[in-house]
KEKE-3310 file (N, C-alpha, C; in steps of 0.2 Angstrom, whole numbers, plus 5000, padded with zeros to 4 digits):
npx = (5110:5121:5142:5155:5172:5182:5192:5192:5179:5165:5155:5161:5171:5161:5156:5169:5169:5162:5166:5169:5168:5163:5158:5148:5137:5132:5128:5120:5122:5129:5142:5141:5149:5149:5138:5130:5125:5122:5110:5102:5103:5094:5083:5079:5073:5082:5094:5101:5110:5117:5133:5142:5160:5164:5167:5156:5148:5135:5117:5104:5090:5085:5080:5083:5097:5110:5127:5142:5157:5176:5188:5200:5192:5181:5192:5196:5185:5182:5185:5190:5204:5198:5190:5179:5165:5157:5149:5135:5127:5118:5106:5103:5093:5078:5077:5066:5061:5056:5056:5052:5049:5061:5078:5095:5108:5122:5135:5146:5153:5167:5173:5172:5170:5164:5153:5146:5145:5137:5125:5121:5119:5109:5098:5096:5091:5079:5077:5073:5077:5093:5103:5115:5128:5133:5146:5150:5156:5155:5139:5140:5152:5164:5169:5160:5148:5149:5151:5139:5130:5121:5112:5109:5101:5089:5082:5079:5092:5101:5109:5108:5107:5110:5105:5093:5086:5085:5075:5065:5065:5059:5046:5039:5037:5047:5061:5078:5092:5108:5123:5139:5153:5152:5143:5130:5119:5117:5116:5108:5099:5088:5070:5064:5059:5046:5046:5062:5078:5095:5111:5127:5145:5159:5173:5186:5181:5169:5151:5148:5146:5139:5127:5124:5118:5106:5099:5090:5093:5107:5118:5127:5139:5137:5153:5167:5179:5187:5184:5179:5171:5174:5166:5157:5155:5148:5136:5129:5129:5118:5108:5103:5098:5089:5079:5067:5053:5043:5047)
npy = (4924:4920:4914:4914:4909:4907:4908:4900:4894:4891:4901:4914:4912:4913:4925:4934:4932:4942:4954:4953:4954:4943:4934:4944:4947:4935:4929:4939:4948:4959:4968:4980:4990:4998:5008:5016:5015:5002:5004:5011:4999:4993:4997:5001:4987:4980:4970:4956:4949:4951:4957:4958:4963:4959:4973:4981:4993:5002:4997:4987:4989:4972:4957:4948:4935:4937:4937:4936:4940:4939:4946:4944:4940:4952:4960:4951:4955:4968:4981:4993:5002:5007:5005:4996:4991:4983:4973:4972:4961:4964:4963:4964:4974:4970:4969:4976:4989:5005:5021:5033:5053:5059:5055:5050:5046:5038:5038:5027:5031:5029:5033:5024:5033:5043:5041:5036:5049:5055:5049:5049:5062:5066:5059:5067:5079:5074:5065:5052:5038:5031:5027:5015:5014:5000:5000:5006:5010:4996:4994:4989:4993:4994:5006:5014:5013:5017:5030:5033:5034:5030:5033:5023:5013:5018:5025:5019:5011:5005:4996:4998:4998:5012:5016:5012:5014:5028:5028:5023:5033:5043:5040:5040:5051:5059:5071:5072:5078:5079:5082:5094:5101:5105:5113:5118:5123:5136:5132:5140:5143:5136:5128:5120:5104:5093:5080:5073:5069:5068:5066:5062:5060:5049:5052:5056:5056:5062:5063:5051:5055:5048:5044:5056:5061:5054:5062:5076:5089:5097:5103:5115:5120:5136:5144:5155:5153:5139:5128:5115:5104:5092:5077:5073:5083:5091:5085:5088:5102:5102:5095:5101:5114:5105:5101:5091:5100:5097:5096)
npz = (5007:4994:4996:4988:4989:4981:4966:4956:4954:4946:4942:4944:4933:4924:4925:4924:4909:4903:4904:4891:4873:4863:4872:4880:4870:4865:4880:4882:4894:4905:4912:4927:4939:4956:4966:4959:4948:4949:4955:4947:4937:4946:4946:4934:4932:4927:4932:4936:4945:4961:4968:4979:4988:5008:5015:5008:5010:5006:5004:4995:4986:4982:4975:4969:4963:4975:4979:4992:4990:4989:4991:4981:4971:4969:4961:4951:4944:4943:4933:4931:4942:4952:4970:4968:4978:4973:4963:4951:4939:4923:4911:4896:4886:4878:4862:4853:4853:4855:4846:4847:4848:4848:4844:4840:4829:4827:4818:4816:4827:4837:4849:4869:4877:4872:4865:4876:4884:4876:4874:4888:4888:4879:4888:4896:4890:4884:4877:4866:4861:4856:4843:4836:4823:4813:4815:4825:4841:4854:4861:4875:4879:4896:4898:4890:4898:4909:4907:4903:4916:4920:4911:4900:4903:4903:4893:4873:4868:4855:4840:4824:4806:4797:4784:4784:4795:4794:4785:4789:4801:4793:4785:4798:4800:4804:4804:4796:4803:4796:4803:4799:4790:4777:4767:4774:4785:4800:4814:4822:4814:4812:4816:4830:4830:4833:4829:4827:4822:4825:4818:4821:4818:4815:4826:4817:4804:4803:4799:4786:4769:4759:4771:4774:4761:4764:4772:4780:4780:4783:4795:4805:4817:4822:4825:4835:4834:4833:4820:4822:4834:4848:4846:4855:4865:4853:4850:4862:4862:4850:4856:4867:4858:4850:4861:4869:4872:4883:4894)
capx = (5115:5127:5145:5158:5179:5187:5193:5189:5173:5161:5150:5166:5175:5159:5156:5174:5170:5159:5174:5175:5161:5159:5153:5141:5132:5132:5123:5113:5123:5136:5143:5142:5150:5147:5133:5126:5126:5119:5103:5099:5100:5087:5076:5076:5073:5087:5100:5100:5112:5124:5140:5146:5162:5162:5169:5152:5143:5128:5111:5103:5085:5085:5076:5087:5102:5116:5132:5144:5163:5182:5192:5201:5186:5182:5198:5195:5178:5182:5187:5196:5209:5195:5189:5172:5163:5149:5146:5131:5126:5115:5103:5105:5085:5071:5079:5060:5063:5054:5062:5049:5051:5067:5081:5100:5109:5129:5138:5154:5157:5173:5176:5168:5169:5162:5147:5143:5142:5132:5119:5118:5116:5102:5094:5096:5087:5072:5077:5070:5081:5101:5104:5123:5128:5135:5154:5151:5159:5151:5136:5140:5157:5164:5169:5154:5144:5150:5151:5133:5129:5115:5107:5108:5098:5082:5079:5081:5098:5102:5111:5104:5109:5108:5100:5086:5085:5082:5069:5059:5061:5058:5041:5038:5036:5053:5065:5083:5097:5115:5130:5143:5154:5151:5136:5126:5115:5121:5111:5104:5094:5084:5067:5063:5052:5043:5050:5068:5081:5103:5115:5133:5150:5166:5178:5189:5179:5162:5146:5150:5145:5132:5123:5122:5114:5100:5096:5083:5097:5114:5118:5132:5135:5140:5159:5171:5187:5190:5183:5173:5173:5173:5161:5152:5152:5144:5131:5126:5123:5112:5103:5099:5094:5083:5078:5060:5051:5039:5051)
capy = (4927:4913:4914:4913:4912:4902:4912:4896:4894:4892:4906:4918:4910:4915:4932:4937:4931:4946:4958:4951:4957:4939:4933:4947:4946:4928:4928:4946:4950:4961:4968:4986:4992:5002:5008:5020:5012:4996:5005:5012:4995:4990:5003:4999:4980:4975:4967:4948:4946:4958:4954:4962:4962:4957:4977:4984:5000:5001:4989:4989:4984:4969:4951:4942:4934:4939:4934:4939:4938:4939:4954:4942:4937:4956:4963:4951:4955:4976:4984:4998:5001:5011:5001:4995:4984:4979:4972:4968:4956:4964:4959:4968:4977:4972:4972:4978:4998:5012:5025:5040:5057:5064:5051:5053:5042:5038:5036:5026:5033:5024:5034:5024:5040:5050:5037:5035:5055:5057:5044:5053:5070:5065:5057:5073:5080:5071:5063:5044:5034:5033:5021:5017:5012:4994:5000:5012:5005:4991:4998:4989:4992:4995:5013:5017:5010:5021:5036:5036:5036:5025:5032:5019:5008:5022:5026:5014:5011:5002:4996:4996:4999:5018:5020:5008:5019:5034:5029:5022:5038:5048:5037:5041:5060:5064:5076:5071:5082:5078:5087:5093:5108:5109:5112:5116:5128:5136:5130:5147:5147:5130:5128:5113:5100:5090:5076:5077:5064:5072:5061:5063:5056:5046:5056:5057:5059:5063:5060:5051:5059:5043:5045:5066:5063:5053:5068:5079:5094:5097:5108:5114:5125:5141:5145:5159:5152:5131:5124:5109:5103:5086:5074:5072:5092:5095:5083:5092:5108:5099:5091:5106:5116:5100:5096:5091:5107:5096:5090)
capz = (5002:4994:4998:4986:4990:4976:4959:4951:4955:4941:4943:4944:4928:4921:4925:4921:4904:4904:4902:4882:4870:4861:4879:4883:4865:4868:4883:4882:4899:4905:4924:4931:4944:4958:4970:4956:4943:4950:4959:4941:4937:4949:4945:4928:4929:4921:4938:4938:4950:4962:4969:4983:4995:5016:5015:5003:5015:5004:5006:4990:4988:4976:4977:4965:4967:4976:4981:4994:4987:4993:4989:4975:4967:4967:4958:4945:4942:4943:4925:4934:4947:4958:4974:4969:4982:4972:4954:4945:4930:4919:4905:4888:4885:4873:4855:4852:4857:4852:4844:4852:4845:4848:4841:4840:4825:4829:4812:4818:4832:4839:4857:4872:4881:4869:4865:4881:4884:4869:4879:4895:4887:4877:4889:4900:4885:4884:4867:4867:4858:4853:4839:4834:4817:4815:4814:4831:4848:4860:4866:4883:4880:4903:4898:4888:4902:4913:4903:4906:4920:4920:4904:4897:4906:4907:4884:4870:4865:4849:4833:4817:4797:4798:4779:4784:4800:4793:4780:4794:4805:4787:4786:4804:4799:4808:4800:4800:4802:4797:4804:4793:4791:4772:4764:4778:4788:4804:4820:4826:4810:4813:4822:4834:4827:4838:4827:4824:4823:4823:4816:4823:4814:4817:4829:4813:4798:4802:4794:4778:4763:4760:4775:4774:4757:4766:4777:4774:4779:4784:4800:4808:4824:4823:4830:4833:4832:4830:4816:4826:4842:4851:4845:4863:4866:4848:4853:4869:4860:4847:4859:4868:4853:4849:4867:4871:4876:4890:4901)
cpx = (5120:5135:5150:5165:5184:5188:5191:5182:5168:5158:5155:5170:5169:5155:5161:5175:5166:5162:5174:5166:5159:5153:5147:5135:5131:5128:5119:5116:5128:5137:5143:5142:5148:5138:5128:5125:5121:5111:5100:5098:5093:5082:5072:5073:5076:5094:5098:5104:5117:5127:5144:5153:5160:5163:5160:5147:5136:5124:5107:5095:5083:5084:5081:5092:5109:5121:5139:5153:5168:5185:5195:5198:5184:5186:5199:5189:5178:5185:5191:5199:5204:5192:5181:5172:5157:5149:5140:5130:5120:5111:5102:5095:5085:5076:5073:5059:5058:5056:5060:5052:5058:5072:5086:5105:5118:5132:5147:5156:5158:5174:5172:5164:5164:5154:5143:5140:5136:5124:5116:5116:5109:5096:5092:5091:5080:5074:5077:5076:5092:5103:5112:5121:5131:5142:5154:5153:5154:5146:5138:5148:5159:5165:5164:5149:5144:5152:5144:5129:5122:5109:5103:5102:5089:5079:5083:5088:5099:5108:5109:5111:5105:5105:5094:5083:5081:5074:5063:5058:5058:5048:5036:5036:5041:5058:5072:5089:5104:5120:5136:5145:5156:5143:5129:5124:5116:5115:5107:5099:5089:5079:5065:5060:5052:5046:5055:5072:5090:5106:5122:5136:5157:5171:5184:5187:5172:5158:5148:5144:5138:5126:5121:5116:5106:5097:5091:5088:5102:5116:5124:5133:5141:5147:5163:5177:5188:5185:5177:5175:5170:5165:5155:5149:5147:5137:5127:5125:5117:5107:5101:5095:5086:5080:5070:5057:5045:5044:5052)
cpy = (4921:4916:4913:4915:4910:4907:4906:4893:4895:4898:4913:4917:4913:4922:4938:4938:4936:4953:4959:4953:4951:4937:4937:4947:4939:4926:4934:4948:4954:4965:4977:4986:4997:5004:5011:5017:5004:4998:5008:5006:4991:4993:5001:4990:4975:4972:4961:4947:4951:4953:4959:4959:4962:4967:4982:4988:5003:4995:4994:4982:4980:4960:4946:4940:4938:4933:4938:4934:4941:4943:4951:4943:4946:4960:4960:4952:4965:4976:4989:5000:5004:5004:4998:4988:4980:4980:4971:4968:4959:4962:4965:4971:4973:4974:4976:4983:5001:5019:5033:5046:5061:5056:5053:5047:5045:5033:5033:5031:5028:5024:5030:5030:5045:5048:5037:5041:5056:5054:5047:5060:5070:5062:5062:5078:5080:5067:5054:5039:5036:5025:5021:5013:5005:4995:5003:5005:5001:4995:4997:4987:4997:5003:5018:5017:5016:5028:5037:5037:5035:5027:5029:5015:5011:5023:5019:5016:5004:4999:4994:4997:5007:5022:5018:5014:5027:5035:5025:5028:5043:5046:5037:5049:5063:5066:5076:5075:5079:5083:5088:5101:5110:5109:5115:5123:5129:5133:5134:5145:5140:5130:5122:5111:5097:5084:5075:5071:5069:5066:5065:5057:5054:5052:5059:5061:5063:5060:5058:5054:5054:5044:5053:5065:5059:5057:5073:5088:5094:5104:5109:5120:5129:5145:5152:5158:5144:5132:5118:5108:5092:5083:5076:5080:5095:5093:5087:5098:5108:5099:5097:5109:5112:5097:5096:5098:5106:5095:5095)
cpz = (5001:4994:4995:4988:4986:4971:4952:4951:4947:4938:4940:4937:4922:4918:4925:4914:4901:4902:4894:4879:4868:4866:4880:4876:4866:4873:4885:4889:4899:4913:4922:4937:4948:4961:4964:4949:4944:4953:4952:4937:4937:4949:4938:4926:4928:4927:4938:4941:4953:4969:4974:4987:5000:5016:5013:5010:5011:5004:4998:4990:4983:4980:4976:4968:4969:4983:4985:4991:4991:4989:4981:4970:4965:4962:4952:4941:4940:4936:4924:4940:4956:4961:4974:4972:4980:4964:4953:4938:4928:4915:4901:4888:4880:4868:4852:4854:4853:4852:4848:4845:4842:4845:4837:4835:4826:4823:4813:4822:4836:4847:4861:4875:4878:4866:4870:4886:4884:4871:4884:4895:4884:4880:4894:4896:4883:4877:4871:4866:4855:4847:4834:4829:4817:4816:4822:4834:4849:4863:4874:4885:4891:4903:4895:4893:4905:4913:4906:4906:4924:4917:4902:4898:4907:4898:4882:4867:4858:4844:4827:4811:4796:4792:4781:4790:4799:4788:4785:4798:4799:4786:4793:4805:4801:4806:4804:4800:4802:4800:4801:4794:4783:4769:4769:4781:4794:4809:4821:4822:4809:4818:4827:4833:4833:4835:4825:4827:4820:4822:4817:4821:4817:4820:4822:4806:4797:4799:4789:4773:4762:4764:4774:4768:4759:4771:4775:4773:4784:4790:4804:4814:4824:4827:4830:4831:4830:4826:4817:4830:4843:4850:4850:4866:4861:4850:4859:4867:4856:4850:4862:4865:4853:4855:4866:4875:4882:4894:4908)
residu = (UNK:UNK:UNK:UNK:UNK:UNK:UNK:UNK:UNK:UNK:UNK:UNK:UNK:UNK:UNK:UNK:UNK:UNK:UNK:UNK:UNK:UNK:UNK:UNK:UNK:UNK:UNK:UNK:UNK:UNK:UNK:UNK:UNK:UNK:UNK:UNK:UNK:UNK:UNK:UNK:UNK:UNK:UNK:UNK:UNK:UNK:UNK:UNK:UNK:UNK:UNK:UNK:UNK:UNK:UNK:UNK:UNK:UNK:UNK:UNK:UNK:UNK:UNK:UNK:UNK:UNK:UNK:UNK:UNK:UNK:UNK:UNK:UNK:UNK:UNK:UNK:UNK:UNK:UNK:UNK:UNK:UNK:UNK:UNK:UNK:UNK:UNK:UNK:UNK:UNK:UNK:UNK:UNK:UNK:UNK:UNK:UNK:UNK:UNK:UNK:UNK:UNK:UNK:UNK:UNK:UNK:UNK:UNK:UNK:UNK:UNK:UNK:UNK:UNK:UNK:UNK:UNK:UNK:UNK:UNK:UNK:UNK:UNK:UNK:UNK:UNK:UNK:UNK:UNK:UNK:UNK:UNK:UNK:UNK:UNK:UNK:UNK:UNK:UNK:UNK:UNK:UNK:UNK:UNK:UNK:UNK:UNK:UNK:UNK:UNK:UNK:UNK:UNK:UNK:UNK:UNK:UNK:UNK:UNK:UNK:UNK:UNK:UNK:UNK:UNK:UNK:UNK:UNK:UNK:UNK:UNK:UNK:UNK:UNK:UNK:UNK:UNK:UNK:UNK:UNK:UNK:UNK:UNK:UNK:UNK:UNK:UNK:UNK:UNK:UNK:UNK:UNK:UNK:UNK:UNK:UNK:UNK:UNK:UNK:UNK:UNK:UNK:UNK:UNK:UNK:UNK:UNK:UNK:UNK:UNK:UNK:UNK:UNK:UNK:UNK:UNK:UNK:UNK:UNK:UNK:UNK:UNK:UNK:UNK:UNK:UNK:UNK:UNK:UNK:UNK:UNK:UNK:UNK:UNK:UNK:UNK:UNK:UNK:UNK:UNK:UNK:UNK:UNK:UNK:UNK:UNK:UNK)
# end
C-alpha cells in the first residue's frame, strides 16, 4: 500500500479536482465515499483506486491501487461533513449500454436528490436503464451518487437527446408513456407491457409539451387531495405499477 502525507502531493491535487464536473468528464473518473458505496464499486468493476485513512475499520477486497492517507488529505478529498475513512476513484461505464426492457426517460430533472432516488428505485424495480436528458443534473453529480445507493453502478445510466431516445425505443417495440396531469389517463387504468419506457419531468415544469407529444400516451396517478407529488415519489409508484414481473 503507498503512503501518502502531503495535501500537495500530485496524486491528491488530482483527485480533488474530481469534486468539479469539467474534471470528471475530462477524465471519465469520479470519487465515492464510504464502505458501501465503494464495495458496490468493487463489485461492479468499476474502482481504480481506493483511498483509505490509518483510522479505516473496514478490509475491502480490491487488487488495484491503493493508498493509505492522513486525516488532512481525507477531509479534502470528503464531499460532506460525515467521517468517511475511505474514498474511491471510479471510472464512468461503457458509453455502449443497453437500454433492456424496462427504461426510465428524465426530462430535466434539476434535484440531485431526486435523480439519484429515481436511479435506485428503479433499479429496485427491475427496470434496465435511466436515461437523463442533456439539461438534467450531473449523473456523477456527489449527492446524486449517493442518492443511490449504488444503483448506479449495477444498470445503464445515461444522457442522450430524449426525441432520438424515444424513436429508438418506439423502433424497439417499447410503448412510451409520459406523465402529465392534463390530458391523460389515470394509472389504475393501464396494463404492464413487457416493453415500457416512463418519462418523468423538471421538478418545476414537468414534461414539456414537446416531448409529451412524442409519447405514445399520457398518464397520471390517481390522487385524493394534492394535485402532484415529488418528482422522486411519482417515480416510485410508476415504477412499481411498471415493475418487471420476473424478479
Amino acid at each position: 500500500m503507498n503512503e501518502i502525507t502531503s495535501v500537495s502531493n500530485p496524486r491528491v491535487k488530482q483527485w480533488v479536482k474530481y469534486h468539479d464536473k469539467k474534471h470528471r468528464d475530462r477524465d471519465g473518473l469520479f470519487l465515492v465515499e464510504g464502505e458501501h458505496l465503494i464495495q458496490e464499486a468493487i463489485t461492479a468493476g468499476l474502482l481504480t483506486a481506493l483511498i483509505i485513512s490509518p483510522d479505516c475499520p473496514y478490509q475491502f477486497d480490491f487488487d488495484g491501487e491503493c493508498y493509505l492517507v492522513s486525516e488532512e488529505i481525507m477531509k479534502k478529498l470528503r464531499s460532506t461533513v460525515s467521517v468517511n475513512t475511505c474514498v474511491g476513484v471510479c471510472k464512468v461505464k461503457d458509453s455502449n449500454v443497453t437500454l433492456g426492457d424496462k427504461v426510465i426517460l428524465l426530462d430535466d430533472v434539476q434535484d440531485p436528490g431526486n435523480a439519484g432516488t429515481i436511479i435506485r428505485t428503479a433499479y429496485s424495480f427491475g427496470f434496465d436503464a435511466v436515461v437523463f436528458s442533456g439539461r438534467s443534473v450531473d449523473i456523477y453529480n456527489e449527492k446524486l451518487i449517493r442518492s443511490t445507493q449504488g444503483a448506479l453502478f449495477h444498470m445503464s445510466v445515461l444522457k442522450a437527446h430524449l426525441p432520438d431516445m424515444i424513436h429508438k425505443l418506439k423502433q424497439m417495440g417499447t410503448i412510451v408513456y409520459g406523465t402529465s396531469l392534463h390530458e391523460a389517463k389515470g394509472l389504475s387504468t393501464f396494463v404492464n407491457q413487457q416493453k415500457t419506457a416512463l418519462v418523468f419531468g423538471n421538478e418545476g415544469n414537468g414534461v414539456s409539451e414537446a416531448i409529451l407529444n412524442l409519447c405514445d400516451d399520457r398518464i397520471f396517478i390517481e390522487m385524493n387531495r394534492f394535485e402532484s407529488l415529488n418528482v422522486a415519489v411519482a417515480a416510485g409508484i410508476c415504477c412499481y405499477a411498471f415493475r418487471k414481473q420476473d424478479l
